[in-house]
N, C-alpha and C positions, 0 to 999 in steps of 0.2 A: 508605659504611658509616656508619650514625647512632649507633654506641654500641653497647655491650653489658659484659658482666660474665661470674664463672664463680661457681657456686656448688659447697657442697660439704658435702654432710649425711650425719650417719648414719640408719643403719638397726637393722631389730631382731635384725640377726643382727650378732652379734658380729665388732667389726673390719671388718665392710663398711659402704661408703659410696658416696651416689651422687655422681658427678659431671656438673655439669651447663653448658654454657656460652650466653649467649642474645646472641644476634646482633642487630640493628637495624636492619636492611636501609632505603635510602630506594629503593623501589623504583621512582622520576621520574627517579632521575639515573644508578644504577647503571651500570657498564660491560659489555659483550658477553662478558666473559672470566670474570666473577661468579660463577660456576657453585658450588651449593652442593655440598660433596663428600658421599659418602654415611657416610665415617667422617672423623672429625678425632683427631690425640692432644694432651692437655694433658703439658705437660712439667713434671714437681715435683723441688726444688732444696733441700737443706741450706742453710740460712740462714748457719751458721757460717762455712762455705769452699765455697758456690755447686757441690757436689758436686750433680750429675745424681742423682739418684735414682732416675730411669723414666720414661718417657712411656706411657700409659694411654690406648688409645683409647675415643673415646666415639661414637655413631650419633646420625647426625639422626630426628629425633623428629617435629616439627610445624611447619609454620607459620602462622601468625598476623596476620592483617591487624589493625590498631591502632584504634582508635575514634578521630576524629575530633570534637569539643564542637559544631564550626560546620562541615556538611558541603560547604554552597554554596562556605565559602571554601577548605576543603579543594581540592575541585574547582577553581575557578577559578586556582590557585595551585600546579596539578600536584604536590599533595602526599598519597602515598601509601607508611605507613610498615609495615614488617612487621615481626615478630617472629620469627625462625630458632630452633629451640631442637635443643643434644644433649644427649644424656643416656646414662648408662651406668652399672653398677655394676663397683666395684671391690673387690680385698679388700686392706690394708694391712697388713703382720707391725710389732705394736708393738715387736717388738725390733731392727726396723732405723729406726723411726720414734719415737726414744728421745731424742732430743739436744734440750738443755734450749732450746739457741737457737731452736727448731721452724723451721717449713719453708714456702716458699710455692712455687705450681704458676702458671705462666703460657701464654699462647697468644698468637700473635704473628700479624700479617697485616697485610694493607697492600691499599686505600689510603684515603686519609680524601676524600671528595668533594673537587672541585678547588672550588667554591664560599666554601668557607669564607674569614672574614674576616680572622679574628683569629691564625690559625696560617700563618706562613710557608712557602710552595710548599708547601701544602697535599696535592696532587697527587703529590708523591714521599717522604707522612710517613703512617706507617702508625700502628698502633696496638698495645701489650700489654696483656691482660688480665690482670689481676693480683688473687692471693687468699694470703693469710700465715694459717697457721692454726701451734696449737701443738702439741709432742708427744701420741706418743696415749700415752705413758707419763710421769709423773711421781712419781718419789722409788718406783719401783719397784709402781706403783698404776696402774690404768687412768683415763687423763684423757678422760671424753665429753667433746665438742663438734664443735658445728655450726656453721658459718658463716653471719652476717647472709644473710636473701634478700630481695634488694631487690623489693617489689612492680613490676609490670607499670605503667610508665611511661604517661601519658595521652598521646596524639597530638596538639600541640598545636605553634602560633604563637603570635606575639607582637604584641600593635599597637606602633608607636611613639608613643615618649611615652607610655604609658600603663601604668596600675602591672599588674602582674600577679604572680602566685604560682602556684606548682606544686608538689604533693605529691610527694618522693621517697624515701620511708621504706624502710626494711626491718625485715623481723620475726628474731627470732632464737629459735631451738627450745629456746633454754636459760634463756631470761630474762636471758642476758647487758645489761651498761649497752652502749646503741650512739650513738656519740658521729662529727658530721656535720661535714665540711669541704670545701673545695673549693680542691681541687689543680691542679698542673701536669700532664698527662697524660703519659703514657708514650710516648715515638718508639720503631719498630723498630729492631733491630740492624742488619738486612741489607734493605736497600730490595728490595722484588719487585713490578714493576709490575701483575701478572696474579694475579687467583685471592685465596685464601684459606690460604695455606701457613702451617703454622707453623714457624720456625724460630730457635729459641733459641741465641745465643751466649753468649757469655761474658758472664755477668751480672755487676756491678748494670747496669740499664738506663739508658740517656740519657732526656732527656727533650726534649719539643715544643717547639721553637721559636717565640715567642710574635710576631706580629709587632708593628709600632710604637705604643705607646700601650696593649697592652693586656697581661693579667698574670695570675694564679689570682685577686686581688680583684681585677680587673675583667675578667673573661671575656667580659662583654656590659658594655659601659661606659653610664652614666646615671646617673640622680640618683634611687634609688640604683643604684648599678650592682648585677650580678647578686651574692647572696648567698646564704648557706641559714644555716639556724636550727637550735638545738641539737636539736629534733623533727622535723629535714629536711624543708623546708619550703621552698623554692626561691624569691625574691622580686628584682626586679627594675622600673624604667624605663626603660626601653633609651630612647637620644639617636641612635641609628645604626642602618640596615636594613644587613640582612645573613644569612648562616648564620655562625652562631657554634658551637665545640666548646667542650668545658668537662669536669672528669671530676669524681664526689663521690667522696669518702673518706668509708668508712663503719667506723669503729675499733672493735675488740668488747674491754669489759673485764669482769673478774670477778677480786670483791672488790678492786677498787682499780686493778689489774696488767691492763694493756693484752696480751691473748691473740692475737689476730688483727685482721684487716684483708681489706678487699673494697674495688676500685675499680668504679664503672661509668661510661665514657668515657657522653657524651649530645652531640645537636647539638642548636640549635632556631634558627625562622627567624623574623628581625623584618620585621615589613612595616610598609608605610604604610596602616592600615583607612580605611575610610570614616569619617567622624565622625556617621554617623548609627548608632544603637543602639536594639536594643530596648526597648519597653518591659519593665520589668523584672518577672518573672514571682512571682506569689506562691503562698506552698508551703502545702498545710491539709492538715490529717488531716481524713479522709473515712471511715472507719472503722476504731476508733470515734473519734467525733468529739473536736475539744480543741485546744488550741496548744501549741507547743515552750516544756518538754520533754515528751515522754508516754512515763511508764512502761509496759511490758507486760510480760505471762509469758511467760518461753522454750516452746517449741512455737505461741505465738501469733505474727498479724499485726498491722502495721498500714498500713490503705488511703491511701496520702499520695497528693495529686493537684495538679495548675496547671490556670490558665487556657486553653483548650484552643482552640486557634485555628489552621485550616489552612495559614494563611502563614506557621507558624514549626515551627522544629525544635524539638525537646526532647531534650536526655540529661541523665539522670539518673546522680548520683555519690554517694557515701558515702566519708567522712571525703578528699574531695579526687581520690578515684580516679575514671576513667568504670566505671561498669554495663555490658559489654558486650550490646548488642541491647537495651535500656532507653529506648528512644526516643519510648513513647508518654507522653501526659497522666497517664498516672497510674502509680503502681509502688508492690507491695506489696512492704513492709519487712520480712522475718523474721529481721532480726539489730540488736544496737543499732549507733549510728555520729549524726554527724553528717551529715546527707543536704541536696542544692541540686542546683536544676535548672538546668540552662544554656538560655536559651532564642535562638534565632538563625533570621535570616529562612530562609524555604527557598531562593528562587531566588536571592538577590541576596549577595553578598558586605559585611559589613560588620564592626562590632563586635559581640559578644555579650554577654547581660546576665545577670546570677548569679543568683539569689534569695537571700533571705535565709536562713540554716542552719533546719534543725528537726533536735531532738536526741530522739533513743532511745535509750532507756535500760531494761535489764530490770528490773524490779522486784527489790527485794534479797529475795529467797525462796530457802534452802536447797533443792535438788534434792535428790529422796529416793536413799535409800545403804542397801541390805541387806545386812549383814554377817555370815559364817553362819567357824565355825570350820574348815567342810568342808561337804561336799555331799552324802555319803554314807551312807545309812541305813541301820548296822549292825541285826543281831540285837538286840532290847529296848532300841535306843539311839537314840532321836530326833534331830534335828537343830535346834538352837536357831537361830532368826534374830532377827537386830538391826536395828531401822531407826535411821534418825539421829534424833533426838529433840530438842525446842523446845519450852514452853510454847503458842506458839499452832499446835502443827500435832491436825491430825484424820486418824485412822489410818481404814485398813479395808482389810484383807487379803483378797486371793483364791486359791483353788487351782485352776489348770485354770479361770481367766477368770470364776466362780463364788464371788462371794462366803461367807468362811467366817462363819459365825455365832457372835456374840462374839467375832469377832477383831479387836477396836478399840484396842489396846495398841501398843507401841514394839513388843515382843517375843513371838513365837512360837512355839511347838516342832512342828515338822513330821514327822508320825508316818506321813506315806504316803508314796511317791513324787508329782513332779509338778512342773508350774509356778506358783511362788510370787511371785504379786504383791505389792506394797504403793500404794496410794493414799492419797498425805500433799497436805492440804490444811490453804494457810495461813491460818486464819481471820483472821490482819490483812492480807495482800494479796490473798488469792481467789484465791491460783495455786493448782493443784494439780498434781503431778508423781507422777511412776511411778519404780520401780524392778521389777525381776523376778531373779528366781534360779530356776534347774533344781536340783529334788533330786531324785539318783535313789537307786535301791534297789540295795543292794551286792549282787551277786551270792552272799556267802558268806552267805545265808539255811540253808542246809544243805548239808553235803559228803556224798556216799556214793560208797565206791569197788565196784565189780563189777566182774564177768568177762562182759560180753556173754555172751549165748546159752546159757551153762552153769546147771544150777542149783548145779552143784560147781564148785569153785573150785580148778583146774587149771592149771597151768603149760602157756606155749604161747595162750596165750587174752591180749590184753593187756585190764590194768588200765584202766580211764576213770571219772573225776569226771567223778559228777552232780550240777550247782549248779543249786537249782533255779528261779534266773534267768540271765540272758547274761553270759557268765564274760570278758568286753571289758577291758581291763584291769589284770589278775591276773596274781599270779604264782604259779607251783607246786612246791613242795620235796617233791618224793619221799623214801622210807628204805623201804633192805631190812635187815630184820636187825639195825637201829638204822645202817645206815652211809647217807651220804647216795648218790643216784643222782644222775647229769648228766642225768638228762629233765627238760623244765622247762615243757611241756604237760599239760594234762591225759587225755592219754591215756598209759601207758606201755608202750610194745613191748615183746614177744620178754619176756615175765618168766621168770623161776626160782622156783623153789618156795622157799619164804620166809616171812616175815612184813614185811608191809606197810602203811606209813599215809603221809598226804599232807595237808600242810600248805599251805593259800591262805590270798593274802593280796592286796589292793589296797590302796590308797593309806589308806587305813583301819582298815579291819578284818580279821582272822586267824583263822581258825578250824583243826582237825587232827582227821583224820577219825582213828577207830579203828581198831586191829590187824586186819586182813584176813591169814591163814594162803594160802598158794597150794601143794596138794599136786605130786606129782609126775605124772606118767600114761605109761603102755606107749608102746612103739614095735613096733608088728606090720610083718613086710614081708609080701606075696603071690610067690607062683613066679610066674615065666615064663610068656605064654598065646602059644601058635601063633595064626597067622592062620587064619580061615577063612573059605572059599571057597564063596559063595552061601549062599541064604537055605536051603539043604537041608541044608548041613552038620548032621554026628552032634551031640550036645550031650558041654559039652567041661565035665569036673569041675576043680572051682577050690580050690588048696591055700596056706595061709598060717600063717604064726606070731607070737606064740603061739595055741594052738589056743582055742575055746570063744567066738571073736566069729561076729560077724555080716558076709555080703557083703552088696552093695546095688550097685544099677546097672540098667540099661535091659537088658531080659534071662534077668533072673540069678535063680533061684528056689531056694534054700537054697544048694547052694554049686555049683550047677550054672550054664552061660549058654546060653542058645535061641540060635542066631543069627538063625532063623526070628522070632521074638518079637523081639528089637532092633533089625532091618533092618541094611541096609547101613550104611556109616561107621567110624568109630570112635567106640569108648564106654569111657567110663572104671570099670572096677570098684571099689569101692569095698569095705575090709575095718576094720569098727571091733571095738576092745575095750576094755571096762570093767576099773578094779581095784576093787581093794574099798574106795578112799577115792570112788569115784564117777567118776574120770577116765577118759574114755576116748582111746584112741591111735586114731588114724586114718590109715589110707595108701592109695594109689590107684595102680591100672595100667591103661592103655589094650589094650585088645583089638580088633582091625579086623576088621569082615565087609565082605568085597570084593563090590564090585557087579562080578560078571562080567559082559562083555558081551554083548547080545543081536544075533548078527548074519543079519540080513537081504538079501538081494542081491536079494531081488524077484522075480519070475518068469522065466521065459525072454525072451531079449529077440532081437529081426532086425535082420539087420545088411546092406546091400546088400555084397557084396564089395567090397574097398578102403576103406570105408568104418569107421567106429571106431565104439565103444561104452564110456563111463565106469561102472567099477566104483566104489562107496563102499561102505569097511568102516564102522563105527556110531565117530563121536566120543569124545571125551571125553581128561580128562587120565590120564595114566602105562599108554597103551596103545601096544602094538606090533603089529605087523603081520606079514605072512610068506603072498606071494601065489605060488599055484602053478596052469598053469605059465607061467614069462614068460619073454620074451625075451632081458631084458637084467637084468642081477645089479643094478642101481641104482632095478629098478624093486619089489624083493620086498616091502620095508620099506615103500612107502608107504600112507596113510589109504586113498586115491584111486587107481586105477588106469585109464592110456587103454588099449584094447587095439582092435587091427586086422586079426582073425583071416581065416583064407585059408579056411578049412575049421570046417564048428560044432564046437566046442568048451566042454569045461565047465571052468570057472574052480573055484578053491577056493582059501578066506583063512581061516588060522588068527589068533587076535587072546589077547594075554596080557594083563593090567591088573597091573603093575610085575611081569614078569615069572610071575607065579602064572596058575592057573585057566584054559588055553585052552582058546576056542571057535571050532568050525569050522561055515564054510557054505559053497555053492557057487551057483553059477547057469550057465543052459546058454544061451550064444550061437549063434543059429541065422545061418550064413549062406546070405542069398539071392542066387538070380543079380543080372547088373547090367539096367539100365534104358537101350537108345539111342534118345534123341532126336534128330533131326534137324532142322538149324539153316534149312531152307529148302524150299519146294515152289513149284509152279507151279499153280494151278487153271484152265487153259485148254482143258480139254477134248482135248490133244492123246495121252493116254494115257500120259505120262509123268509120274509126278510130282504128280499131279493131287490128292491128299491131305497131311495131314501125320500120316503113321502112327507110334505109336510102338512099336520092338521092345522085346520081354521084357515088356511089360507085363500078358500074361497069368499074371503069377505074383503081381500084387498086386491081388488081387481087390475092394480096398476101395481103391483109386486114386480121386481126386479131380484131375482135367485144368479148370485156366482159362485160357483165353488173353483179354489187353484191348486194345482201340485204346489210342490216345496220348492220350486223352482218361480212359483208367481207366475205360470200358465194357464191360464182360463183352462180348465177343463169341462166347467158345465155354464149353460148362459143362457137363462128361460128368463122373459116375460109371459107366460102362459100359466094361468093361475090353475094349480093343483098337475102341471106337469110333474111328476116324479124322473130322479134320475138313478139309471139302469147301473152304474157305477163304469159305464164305459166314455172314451173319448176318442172323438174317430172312428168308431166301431168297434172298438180295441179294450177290453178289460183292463182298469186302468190299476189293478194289483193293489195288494196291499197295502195300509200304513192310514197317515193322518193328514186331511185335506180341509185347508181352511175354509170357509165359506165368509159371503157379505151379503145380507139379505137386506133390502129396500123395500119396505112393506108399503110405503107412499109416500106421496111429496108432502112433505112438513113432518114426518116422523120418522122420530133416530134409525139409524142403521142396527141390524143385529148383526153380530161379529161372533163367532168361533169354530170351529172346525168339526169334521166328522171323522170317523175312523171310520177303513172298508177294510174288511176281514177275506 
């Protein structure tokens, strides 16, 4: 493990915060057992008396392979560093997170590379991750803060003997002072050979064992030995090769008083380079052209390039950090910083050479700032806009990307809806910047309340505002009677007869419709309607109270109903009435004209005796059945009937639809004699046997006789009732064996299917 740190930031929701921990994997040397977990938990601790507070799981997130300045020596030197990160959001109650000594959260694991120089049996010393942050309450007041976050460390060796520096800064989301040192690292509690375990005892922690000679000022021993700067700045000339560990203390204060603290444990390794270097790369602005420094305008670039030579590497860095993927001759700048390119052979391992800094810097030009009291475009009330204002700036307003005409001023008054630009340009640096604002139009442009559908205004009918833009936003104060109602939409259910107004209002503006009166209106019932049965039924008179309304429905012709005229189904009657404020009452009954059914059985049907024939009564749902006459009592009630008769007989099935209206039909089953065929003949001329005749066939005058070889060749093919066949085809004795036959005794009765044998 190369190091790592935990951060720990808020967010925009109140009292949550993420937390985040980053690992530093040397992914040349790691162990088989390394396994990243897919959740980890940080454990956070009272400062005062090392009370547990929780442990807070967080997930793995990313990983991150690390940029390398000198790839070839990277390579040659099996050095390949990653980056691990988790992350997770949590929520913290400031009232248990109150105590003025505040608190810090750690993560424990083990083991630190056995390589290392400077730390004693390396191999069985692990590492804490260690973060102190302060209450999130002080003096009974919410205290924000965030903790330093250390930027993304450069992947990076060491020559010997030779000076080097490395950036190790953090930023802090509060402006906090962050004040840089370099400590003694933290040893684990509990040695664990394997894995990535956190396990917290009993705090404070011990610490690393340093072995002989070396110390926190000399972590990497030389002239000068490793150090950092108050603007974390890591410097060093190592006297010694080796992997060295080292950890920075990064202190966060405000107004004076030291708040918290963040450690990030780091390794890095010294080698012995080649003493052959490159030549040293020079940096030029290429557009627009000029030397360091070169001001420009935010939303601009600028084109910086080197000397461009295939046998060398290039990465490019700002203010110390690498540019990940930055690797070619040239790299546009769109941020300030100080920028240098490293440049190092491709294939060969050596030292690499820096170029000199070029500095960006934005030009000092005010970004433009619209500042409006609100956004909303009341009734005859514009909406005033403000831009920031400077002697050398040049206004010009747009609406909807459309320059306004005579809008050259700081200040506007926006009398439409829309999109309000401003284009402020600094006639002493030539920047020019934007700003935009959305002004929309308040919906309370006008309120009217109605009764849908009515031209009178009746109870029973609900109330709705009409605004006559989108009412998104708003809020709605009903009154009946002067009292308030709990509806709080603009539509009001279920009213009462009353007097009514509604007051909207958004974030803005208010408006209060006037008095709407809502009368009362009748409640008519209708009598009871029988059912009636088919489309012939008598017409049936329709009674209801109070009298002098009107029926309506599918049917129904003054107060009478056709059933003929409505068809089958159910239909709803309908009986309205008027008072003399204009209200009418309205009520409704259902009336059913039943589709009796139509039954059919078809014509007479032949049946061979022993043989069956299926009756079907006509479908449909809430129908019953009653089949006479049958055999067996389980068979009265069904749809479908098999029947087997000895003797013709006529069937008859009465059919109800939900017990009402039956209809009856019948049909006449003929039975016919039976049909014997004979399973074998002889055609030899001896007089026995010499045909294959078949009895009773004289009764099925429309008989169709095939007989095939085994091949499914027709070999005999009679409609001629009582023709026998001679056992030839063709004229030809069709020899021995087994010959299927299909016999069709008539239309509507089964096939007989099996074969004959001819001897």
């Amino acid at each position: 493990i190369a190091g790592g740190n935990i951060e720990f930031v808020t967010t925009e929701k109140p009292n949550q915060f993420r937390l985040s921990l980053n690992l530093y994997i040397d992914e040349a040397s790691k162990g088989p057992d390394a396994d990243i977990a897919p959740t980890i938990a940080l454990s956070i601790f009272r400062q005062r008396d090392h009370q547990l507070m929780g442990d807070y799981a967080i997930s793995y997130l990313r990983r991150l392979v690390l940029v390398y300045a000198n790839p070839a020596c990277a390579r040659s030197r099996g050095l390949e560093t990653s980056e691990v990160k988790y992350t997770g959001l949590v929520q913290l109650d400031p009232a248990r997170f109150d105590d003025p000594a505040g608190y810090y959260m750690v993560w424990e694991k083990c083991c630190r590379n056995q390589n290392v120089v400077n730390v004693q049996a390396p191999e069985t010393a692990g590492m804490i991750y260690y973060l102190a942050f302060p209450p999130l309450r002080r003096n009974g007041q919410p205290f924000q803060n965030s903790s330093p976050v250390f930027l993304t460390p450069n992947a990076e060796y060491i020559c010997l003997d030779k000076p080097f520096s490395l950036a190790f800064r953090a930023t802090d989301a509060d402006g906090d002072e962050l004040r840089y040192s370099l400590v003694t690292p933290y040893n684990d509690n509990i040695y664990k050979p394997f894995g990535f375990a956190n396990s917290p005892a009993s705090p404070p922690y011990r610490l690393l064992r340093w072995a002989s000679g070396f110390g926190p000022d000399r972590a990497i021993t030389g002239n000068p030995a490793l150090q950092i700067s108050p603007s974390g700045v890591l410097s060093v000339r190592p006297n010694r090769v080796g992997l060295f560990a080292f950890t920075v203390l990064c202190e966060e204060f405000r107004g004076g008083q030291k708040i918290g603290e963040v450690r990030r444990d780091h390794q890095i390794l010294v080698v012995d380079c080649s003493p052959q270097v490159p030549p040293k790369p020079t940096l030029v602005a290429l557009n627009p052209t000029g030397l360091s420094p070169i001001a420009f305008c935010p939303g601009n670039s600028v084109l910086l390039g080197t000397d461009p030579d295939p046998a060398f590497n290039y990465q490019w860095r700002v203010n110390g950090y690498n540019l990940p993927g930055q690797t070619k001759p040239t790299f546009k700048a769109t941020e300030p910083g100080e920028y240098t390119v490293i440049k190092s052979f491709a294939v060969i391992c050596t030292r690499d050479s820096v170029s000199s800094s070029f500095t960006l810097t934005f030009k000092p030009s005010p970004r433009a700032d619209i500042t409006a009291p609100d956004t909303l475009l009341c009734v005859n009330r514009p909406v005033p806009l403000t831009a920031n204002a400077q002697p050398d700036f040049r206004y010009q307003w747009l609406l909807n990307n459309s320059p306004m005409a005579g809008a050259v001023g700081a200040t506007i008054k926006a009398t439409q809806p829309g999109l309000y630009k401003v284009s402020i340009e600094n006639t002493t640096t030539g920047c020019t910047s934007f700003d935009s604002v959305q002004v929309l139009k308040s919906p309370l442009q006008q309120v009217l309340l109605q009764a849908p559908g009515s031209a009178a205004l009746c109870e029973g009918q609900p109330l709705s505002a009409t605004v006559t833009e989108a009412t998104a936003g708003v809020t709605y104060a009903w009154q009946r009677n002067g009292q308030p109602l709990p509806a709080t939409g603009p539509v009001l259910p279920a009213t009462l007869p009353g007097e009514y107004s509604l007051t909207v209002r958004d974030s803005v503006c208010s408006i209060t419709s006037t008095l709407l009166r809502i009368n009362p209106k009748p409640r008519p019932v209708i009598d009871s309607i029988p059912p009636n049965c088919g489309l012939s039924a008598r017409l049936v008179t329709i009674r209801a109270s109070p009298p002098g309304g009107a029926f309506s429905g599918t049917g129904v012709v003054n107060n009478e109903f056709n059933p003929k005229t409505a068809g089958f189904g159910q239909h709803r009657i309908q009986y309205s009435v008027t008072n003399e404020a204009g209200c009418r009452g309205d009520t409704s009954r259902f009336i059913r004209v039943i589709d009796v059914p139509t039954i059919s059985l078809g014509l007479s049907q032949s049946v061979i005796i022993g043989g069956s024939v299926q009756l079907s009564g006509p479908p449909g749902p809430g129908l019953t059945y009653l089949w006479q006459p049958i055999t067996s009592p389980g068979d009265a009630a069904r749809p479908v009937l098999t029947v087997r008769p000895q003797q013709s007989t006529t069937y008859q099935l009465t059919v109800w639809r939900d017990g009402v209206c039956p209809q009856t039909g019948e049909v006449r089953v003929e039975v016919l004699p039976g049909l014997f065929i004979p399973t074998a003949f002889s055609p030899n001329g001896d007089g026995q046997n010499d045909t294959w005749e078949l009895k009773g066939i004289d009764t099925f005058p429309n008989c169709h006789v095939r007989v095939f070889n085994r091949w499914g060749q027709v070999v005999f093919d009679s409609t001629t009732p009582g023709q026998p066949w001679d056992g030839r085809f063709e004229g030809q004795p069709v020899g021995p064996g087994v010959y299927p036959f299909i016999i069709q005794p008539a239309p509507g009765l089964p096939d007989r299917r099996g074969s004959v044998t001819v001897f």
